[in-house]
N, C-alpha and C positions, 0 to 999 in steps of 0.2 A: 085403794082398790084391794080388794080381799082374795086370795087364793082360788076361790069360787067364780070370779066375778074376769080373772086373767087368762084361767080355763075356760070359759064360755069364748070370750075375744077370739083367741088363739083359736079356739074349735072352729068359729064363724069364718076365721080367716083361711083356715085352711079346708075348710067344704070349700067356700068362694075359690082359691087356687085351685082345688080340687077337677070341679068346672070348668075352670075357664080352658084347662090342659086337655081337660076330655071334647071342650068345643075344639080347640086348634086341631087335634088329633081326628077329629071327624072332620072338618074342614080341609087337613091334608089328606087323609082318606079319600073324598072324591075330585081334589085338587092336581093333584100330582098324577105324575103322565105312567107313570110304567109300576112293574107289579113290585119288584123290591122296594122303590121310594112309598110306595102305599103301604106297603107290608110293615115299614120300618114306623109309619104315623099310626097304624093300627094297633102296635104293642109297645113303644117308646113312650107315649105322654099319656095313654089311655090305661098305660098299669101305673102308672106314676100319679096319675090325677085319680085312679082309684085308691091308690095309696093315700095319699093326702086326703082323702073326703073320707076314710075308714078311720084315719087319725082323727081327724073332725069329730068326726061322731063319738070314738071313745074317750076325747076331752068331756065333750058335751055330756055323755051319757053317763059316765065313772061308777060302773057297778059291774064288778067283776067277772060275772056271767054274759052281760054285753060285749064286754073287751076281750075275753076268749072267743067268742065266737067270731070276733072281727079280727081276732088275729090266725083264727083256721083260714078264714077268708084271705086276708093280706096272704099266707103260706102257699092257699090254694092255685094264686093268682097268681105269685113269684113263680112257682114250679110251673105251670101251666104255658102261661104267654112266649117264655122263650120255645119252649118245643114245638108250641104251635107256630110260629112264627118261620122253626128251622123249618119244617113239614111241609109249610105253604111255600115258602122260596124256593127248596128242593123241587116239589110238584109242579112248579113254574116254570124253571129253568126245563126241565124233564120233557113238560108238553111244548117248548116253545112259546109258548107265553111273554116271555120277557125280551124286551128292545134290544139287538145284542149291540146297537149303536148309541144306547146309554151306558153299556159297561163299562165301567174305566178299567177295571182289572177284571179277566175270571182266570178264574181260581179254580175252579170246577172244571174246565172246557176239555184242556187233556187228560184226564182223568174220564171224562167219561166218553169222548171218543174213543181212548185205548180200549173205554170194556163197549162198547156197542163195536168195536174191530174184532173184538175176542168171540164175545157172545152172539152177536147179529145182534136188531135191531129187534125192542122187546114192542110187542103192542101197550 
């Protein structure tokens, strides 16, 4: 098997992985009961399986204008999904949104009663 031919496998396999993380992850997205555990299937497997499927491609593709631009992408994705992720969970917890009889721990709770006690309550 030739250098060309172990690159193409390896690409194939990991699009294929790539997938199947981005179906569980949309699967747990509308699966799962409350906004954290959704929150966590929507940037866990979903940058991971984009990862893997942008690897795929620049096994496959090997021309170095392609694989820069899949690794601005891989950067863009890494920087991006955790913040959005903090942003959504924040904005959750904030409106009431979230089970607070799924919590097992917060973490947040007296901290932000002390300031809605300081501040009054923000609309």
């Amino acid at each position: 098997m030739s250098w060309q031919e172990a690159c193409d496998l390896a690409g194939a396999v990991s699009i294929l992985l790539g997938a199947v993380l981005a179906l569980v992850g949309a699967i747990g997205l509308v699966r799962l009961p409350d906004i954290f555990a959704r929150m966590h299937a929507a940037t866990k497997p979903q940058t991971l399986g984009l990862l893997l499927i942008l690897v795929g491609l620049a096994l496959n593709v090997r021309t170095w204008a392609s694989v820069a631009t899949l690794l601005i992408v891989i950067g863009a994705q890494a920087l991006t999904a955790p913040v959005t992720a903090h942003m959504l969970g924040r904005a959750g917890y904030r409106s009431g949104v979230s089970e607070d009889d799924l919590l097992h721990h917060d973490e947040l709770g007296e901290a932000y009663r002390r300031m809605q006690a300081e501040d009054g309550p923000r609309p």
